[in-house]
py3Dmol code that shows the C-alpha trace and the ligand (Angstrom):
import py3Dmol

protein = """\
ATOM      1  CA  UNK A   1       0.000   0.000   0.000  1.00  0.00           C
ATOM      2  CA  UNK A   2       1.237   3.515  -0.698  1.00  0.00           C
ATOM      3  CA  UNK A   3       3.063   4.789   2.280  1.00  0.00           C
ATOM      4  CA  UNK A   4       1.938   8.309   3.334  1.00  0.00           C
ATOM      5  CA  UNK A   5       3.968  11.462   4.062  1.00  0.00           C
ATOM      6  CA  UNK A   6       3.886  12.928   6.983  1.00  0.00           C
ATOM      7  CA  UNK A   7       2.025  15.812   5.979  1.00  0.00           C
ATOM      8  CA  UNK A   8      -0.941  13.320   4.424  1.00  0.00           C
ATOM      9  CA  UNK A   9      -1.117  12.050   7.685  1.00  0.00           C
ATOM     10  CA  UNK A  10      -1.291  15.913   9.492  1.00  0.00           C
ATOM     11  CA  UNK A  11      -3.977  16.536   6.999  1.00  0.00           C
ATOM     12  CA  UNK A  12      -5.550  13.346   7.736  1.00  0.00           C
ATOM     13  CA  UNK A  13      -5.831  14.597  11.227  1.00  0.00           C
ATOM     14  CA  UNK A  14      -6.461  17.883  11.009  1.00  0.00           C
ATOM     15  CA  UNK A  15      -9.674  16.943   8.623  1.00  0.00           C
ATOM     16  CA  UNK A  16     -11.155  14.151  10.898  1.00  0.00           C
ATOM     17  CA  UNK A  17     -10.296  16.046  14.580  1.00  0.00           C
ATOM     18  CA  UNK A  18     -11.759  19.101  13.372  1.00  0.00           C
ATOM     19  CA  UNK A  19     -14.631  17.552  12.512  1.00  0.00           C
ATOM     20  CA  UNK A  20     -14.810  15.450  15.131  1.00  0.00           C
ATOM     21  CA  UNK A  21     -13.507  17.648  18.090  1.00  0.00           C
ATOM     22  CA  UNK A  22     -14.003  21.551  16.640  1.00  0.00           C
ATOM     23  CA  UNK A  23     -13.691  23.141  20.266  1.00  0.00           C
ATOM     24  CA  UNK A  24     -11.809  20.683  22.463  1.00  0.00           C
ATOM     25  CA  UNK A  25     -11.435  21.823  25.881  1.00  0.00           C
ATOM     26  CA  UNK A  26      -8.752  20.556  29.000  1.00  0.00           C
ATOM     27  CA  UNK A  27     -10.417  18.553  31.211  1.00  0.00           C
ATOM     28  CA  UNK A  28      -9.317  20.627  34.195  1.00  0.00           C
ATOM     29  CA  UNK A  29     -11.876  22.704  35.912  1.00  0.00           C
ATOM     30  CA  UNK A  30     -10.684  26.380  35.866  1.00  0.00           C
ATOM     31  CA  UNK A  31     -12.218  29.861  35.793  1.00  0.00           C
ATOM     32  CA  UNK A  32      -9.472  32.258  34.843  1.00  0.00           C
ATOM     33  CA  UNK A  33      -5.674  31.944  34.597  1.00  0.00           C
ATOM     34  CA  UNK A  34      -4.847  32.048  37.882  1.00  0.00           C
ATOM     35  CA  UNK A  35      -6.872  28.725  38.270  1.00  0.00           C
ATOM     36  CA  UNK A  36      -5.881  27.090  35.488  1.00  0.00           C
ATOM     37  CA  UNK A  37      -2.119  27.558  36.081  1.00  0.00           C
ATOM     38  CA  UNK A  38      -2.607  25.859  39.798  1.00  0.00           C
ATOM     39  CA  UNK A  39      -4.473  23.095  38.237  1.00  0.00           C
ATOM     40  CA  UNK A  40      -2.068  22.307  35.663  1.00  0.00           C
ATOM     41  CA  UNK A  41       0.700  22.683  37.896  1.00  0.00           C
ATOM     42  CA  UNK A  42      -1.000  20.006  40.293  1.00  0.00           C
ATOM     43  CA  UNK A  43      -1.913  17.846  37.352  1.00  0.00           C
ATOM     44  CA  UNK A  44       1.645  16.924  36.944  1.00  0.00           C
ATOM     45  CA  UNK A  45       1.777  13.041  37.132  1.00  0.00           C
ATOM     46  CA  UNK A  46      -1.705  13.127  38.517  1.00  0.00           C
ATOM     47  CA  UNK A  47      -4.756  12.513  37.020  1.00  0.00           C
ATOM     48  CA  UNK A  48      -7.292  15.611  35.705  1.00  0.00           C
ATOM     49  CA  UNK A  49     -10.028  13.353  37.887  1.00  0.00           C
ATOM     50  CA  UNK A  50      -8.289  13.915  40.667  1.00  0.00           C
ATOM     51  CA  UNK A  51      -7.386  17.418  40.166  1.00  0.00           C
ATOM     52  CA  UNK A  52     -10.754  18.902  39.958  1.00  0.00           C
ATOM     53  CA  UNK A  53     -11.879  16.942  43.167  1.00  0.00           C
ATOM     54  CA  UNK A  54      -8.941  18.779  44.670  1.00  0.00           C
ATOM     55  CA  UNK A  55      -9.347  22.218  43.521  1.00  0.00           C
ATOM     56  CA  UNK A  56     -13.080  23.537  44.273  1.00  0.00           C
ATOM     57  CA  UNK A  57     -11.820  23.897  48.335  1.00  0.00           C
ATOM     58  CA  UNK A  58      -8.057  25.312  47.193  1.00  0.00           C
ATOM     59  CA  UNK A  59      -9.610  27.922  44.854  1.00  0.00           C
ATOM     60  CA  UNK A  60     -12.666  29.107  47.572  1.00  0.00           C
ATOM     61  CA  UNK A  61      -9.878  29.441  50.172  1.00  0.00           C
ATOM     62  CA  UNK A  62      -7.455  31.111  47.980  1.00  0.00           C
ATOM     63  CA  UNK A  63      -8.960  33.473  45.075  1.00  0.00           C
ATOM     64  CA  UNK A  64      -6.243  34.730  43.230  1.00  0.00           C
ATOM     65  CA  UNK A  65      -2.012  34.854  43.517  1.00  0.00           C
ATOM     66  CA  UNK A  66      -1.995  37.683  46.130  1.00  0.00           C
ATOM     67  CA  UNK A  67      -4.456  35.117  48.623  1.00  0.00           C
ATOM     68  CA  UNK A  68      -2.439  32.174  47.076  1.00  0.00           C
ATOM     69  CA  UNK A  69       1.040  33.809  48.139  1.00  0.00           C
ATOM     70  CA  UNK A  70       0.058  34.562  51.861  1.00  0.00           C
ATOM     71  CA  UNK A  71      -1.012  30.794  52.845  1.00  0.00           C
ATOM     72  CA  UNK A  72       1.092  27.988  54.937  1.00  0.00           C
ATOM     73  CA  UNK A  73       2.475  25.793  53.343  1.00  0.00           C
ATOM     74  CA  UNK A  74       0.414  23.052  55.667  1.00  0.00           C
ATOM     75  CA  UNK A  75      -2.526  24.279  55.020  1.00  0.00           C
ATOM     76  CA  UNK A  76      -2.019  23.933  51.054  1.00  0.00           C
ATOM     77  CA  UNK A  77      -0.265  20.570  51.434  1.00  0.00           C
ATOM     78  CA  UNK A  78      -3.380  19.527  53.729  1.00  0.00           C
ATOM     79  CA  UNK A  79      -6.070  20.343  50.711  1.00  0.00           C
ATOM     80  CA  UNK A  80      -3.967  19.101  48.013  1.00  0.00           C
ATOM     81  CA  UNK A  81      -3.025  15.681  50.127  1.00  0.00           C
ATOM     82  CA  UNK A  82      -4.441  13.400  47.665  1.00  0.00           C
ATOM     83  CA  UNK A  83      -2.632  14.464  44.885  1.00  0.00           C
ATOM     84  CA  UNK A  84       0.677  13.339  44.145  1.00  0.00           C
ATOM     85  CA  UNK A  85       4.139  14.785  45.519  1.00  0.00           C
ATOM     86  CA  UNK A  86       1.567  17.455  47.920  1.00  0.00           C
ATOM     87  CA  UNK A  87       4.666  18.495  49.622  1.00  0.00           C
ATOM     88  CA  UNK A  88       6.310  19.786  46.822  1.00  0.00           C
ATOM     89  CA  UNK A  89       3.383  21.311  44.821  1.00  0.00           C
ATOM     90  CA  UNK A  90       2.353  22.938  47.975  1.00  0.00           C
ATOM     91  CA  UNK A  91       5.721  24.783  48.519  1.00  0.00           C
ATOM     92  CA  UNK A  92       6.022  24.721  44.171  1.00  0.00           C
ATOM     93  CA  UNK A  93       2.673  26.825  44.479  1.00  0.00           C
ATOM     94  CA  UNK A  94       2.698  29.165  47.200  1.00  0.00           C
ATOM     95  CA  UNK A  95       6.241  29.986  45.958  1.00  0.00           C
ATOM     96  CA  UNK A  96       4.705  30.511  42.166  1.00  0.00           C
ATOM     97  CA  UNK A  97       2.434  33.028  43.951  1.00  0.00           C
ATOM     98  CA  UNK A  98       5.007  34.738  45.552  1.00  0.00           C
ATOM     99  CA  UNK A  99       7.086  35.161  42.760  1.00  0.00           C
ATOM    100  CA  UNK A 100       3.885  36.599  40.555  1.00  0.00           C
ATOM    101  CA  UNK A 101       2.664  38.919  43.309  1.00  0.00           C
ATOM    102  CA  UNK A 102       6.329  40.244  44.142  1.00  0.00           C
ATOM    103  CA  UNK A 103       8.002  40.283  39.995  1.00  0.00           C
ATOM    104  CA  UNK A 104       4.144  40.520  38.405  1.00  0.00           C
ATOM    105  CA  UNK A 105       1.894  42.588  40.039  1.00  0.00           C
ATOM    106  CA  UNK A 106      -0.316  39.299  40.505  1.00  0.00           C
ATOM    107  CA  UNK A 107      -0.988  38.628  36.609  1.00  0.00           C
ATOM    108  CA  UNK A 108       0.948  35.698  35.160  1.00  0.00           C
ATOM    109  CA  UNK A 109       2.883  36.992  32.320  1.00  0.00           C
ATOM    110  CA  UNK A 110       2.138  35.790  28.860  1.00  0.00           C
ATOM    111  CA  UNK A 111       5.782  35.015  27.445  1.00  0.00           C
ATOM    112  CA  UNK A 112       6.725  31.833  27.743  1.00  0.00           C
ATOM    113  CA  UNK A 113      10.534  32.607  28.822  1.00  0.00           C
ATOM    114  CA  UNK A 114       9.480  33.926  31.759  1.00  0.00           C
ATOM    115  CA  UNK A 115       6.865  31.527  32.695  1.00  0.00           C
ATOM    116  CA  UNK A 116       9.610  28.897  33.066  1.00  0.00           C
ATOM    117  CA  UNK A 117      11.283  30.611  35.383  1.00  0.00           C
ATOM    118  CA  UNK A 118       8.357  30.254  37.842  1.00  0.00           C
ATOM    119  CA  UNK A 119       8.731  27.696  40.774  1.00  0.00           C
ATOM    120  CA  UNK A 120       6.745  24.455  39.872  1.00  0.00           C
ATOM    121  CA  UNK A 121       6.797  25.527  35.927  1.00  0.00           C
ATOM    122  CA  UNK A 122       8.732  23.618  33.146  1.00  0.00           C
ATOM    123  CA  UNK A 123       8.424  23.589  29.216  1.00  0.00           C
ATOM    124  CA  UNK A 124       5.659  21.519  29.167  1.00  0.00           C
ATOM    125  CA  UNK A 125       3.358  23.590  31.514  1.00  0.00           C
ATOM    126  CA  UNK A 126       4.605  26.579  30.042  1.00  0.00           C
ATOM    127  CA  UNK A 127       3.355  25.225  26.835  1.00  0.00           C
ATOM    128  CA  UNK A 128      -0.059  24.196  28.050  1.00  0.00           C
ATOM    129  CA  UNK A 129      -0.184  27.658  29.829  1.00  0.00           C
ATOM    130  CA  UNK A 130       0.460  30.260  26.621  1.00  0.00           C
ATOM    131  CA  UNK A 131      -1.574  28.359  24.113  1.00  0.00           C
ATOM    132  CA  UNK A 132      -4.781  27.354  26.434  1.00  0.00           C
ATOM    133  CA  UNK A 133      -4.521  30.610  28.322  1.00  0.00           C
ATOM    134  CA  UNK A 134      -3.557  32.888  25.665  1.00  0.00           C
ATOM    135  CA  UNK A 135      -3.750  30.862  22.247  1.00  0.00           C
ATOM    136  CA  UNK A 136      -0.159  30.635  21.331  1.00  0.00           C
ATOM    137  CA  UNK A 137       1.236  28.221  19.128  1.00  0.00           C
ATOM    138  CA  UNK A 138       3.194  25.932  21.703  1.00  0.00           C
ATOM    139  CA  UNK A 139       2.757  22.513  21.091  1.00  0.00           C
ATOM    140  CA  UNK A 140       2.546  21.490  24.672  1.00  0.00           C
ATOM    141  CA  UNK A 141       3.722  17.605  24.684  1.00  0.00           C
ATOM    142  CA  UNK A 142       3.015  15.313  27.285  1.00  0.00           C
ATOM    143  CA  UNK A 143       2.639  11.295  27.571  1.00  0.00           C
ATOM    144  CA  UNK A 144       0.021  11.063  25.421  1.00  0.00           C
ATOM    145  CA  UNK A 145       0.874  13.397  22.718  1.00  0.00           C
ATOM    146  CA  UNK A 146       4.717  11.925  22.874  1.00  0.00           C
ATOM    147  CA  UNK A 147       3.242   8.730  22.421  1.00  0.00           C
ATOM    148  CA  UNK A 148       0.374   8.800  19.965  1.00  0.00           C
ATOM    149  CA  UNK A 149       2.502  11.301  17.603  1.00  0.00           C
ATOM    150  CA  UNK A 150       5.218   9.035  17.454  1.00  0.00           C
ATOM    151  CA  UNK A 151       3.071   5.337  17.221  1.00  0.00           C
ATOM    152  CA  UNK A 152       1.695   7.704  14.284  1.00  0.00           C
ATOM    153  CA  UNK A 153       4.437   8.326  13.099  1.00  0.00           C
ATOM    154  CA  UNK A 154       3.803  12.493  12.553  1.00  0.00           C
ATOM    155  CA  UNK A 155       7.242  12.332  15.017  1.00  0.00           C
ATOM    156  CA  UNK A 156       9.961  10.271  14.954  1.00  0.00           C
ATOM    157  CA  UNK A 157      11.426  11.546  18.380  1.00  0.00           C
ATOM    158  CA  UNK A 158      12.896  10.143  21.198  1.00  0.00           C
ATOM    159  CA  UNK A 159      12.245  12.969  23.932  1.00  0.00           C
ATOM    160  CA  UNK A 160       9.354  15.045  24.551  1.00  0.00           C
ATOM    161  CA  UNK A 161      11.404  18.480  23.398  1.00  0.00           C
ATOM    162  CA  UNK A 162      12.259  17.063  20.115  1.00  0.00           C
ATOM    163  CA  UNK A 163       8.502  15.772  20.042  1.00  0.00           C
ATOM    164  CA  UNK A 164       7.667  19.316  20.275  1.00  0.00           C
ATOM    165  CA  UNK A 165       9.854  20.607  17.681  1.00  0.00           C
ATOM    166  CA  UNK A 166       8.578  18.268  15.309  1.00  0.00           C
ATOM    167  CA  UNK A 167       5.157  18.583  15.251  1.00  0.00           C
ATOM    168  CA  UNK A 168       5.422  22.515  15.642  1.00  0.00           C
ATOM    169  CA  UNK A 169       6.731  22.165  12.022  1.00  0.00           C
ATOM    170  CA  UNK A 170       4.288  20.152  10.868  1.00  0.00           C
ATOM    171  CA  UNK A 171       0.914  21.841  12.398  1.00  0.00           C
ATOM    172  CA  UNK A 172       0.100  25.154  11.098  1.00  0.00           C
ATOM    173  CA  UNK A 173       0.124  27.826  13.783  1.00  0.00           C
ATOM    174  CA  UNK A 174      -3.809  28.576  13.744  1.00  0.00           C
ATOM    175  CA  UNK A 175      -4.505  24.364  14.942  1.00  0.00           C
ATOM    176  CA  UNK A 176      -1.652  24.155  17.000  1.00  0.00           C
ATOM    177  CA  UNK A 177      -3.509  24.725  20.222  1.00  0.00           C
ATOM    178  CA  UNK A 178      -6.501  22.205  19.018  1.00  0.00           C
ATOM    179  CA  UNK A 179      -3.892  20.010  18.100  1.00  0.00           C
ATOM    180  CA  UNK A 180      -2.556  19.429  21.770  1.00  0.00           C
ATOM    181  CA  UNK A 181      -5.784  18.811  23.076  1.00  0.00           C
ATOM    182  CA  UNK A 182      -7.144  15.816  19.815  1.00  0.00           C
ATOM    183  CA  UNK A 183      -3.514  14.199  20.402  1.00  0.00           C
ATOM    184  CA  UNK A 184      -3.976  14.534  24.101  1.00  0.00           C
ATOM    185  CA  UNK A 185      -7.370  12.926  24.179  1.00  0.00           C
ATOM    186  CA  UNK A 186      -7.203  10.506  21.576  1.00  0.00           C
ATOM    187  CA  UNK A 187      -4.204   8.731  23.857  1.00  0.00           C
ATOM    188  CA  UNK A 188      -6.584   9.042  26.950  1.00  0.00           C
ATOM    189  CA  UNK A 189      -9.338   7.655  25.305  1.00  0.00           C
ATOM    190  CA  UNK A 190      -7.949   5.573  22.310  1.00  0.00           C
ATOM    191  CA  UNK A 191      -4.345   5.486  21.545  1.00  0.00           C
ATOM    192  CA  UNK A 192      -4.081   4.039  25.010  1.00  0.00           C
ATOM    193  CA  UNK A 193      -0.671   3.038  26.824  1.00  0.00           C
ATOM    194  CA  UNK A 194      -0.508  -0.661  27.097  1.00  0.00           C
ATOM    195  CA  UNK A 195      -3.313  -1.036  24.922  1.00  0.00           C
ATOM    196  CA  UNK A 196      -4.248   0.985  22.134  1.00  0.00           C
ATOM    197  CA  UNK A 197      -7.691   0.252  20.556  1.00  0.00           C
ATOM    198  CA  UNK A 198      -6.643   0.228  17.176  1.00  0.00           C
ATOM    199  CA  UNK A 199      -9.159  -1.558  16.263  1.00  0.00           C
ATOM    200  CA  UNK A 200     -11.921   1.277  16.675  1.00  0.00           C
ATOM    201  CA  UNK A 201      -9.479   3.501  15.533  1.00  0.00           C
ATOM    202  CA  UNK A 202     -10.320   5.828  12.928  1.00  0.00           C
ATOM    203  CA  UNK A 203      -7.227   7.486  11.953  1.00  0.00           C
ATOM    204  CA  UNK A 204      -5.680   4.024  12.035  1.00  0.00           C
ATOM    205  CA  UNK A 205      -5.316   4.216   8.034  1.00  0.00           C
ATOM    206  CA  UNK A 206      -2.415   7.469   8.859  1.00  0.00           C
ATOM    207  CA  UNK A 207      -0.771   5.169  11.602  1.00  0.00           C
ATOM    208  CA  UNK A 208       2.738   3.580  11.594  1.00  0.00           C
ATOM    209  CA  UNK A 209       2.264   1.730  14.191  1.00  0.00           C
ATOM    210  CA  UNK A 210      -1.304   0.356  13.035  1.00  0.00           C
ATOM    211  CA  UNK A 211       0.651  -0.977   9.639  1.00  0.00           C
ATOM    212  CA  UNK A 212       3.119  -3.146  11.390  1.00  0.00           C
ATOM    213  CA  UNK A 213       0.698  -4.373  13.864  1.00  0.00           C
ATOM    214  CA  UNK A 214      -2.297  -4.627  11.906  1.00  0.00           C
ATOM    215  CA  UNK A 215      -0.659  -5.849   8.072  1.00  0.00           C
ATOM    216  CA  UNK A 216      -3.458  -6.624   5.775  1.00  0.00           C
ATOM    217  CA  UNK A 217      -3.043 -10.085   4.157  1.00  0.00           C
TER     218      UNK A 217
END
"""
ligand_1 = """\
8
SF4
S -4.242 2.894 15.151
Fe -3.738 2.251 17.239
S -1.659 3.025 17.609
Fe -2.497 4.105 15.828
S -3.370 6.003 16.660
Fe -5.013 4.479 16.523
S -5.059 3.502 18.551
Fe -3.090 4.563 18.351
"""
view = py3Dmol.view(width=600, height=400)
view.addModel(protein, "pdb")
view.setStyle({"model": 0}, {"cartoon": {"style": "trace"}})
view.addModel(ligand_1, "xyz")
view.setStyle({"model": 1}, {"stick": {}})
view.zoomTo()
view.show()
């Protein structure tokens, strides 16, 4: 069978997500930036589920970076307990706050440089941060994009960073938001780890991985 390019298979995608998912959305409960960066931050190697279980009694206690920066650390680590690593996301966050009341004026800035300078921040949540918050075109790349772009085959990549490189090349700047989330949720719900449901796939017929697995006879 003729073997695709990589830019059939981008199309591919492009033309069934947008279809298919035209507005997709995180699946972290937030109101405004302030919330969405804590949730993201505490959604590092934790699940969204848990996440917005956590966050209704954080956020009512502490509105905004300025509330955020005054609390104890004990009292954050004892509403974010049942997330993982509390003791370090508590100190990561009320250290974040700090850092945006004192160098900030309490707004999060929108440059992506200087988000990852923030306590608790790396790339990726930088990433997630400029293009869900402010619609930037950073492919933000975490287990499931790495691993459904490259079982694709739309990267070839063996770290997240050159993951990110890759596909920012390949997705025009406009879908590059969108694209995070349909790569993002197709691993959650399809593509998954130890067993992807290829299957009931439908952009099987743009996968790599799909063609070795799956050969037709
Ligand atoms: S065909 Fe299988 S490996 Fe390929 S994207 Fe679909 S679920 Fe993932």
């Amino acid at each position: 069978m003729h073997k695709q390019t990589v830019q059939q298979k981008v199309a591919l995608l492009i033309d069934y997500f947008s279809c298919t998912m035209p507005n997709p959305k995180s699946e972290l409960s937030y109101l405004d930036i302030y919330q969405l960066t804590v949730a993201v931050v505490l959604s590092a190697q934790c699940t969204d589920k848990r996440v917005n279980i956590i966050t209704p009694p954080l956020f009512d206690k502490y509105t905004d970076f300025f509330a955020l920066a005054s609390a104890s650390q004990n009292d954050v680590f004892q509403l974010i307990k049942s997330c993982t690593y509390p003791n370090n996301k508590s100190k990561n966050l009320i250290n974040l706050a700090k850092t945006v009341v004192k160098d900030y004026n309490g707004t999060l800035p929108n440059d992506r440089d200087q988000l990852c300078t923030l306590p608790g921040i790396g790339r990726k949540t930088a990433n997630v941060i400029c293009s869900v918050a402010f619609g930037m075109p950073y492919f933000a790349v975490d287990t499931h994009v790495f691993r459904v772009a490259n079982r694709i085959g739309i990267a070839n990549a063996k770290t997240p960073l050159q993951t990110e490189e890759q596909l920012t090349a390949l997705f025009p700047d406009e879908v590059i938001p969108n694209a995070h989330h349909w790569l993002l949720l197709h691993g959650r719900y399809c593509c998954k780890a130890s067993s992807p449901n290829c299957r009931n796939c439908s952009v099987s017929s743009a996968c790599d991985y799909f063609a070795v697995n799956h050969p037709v006879v």
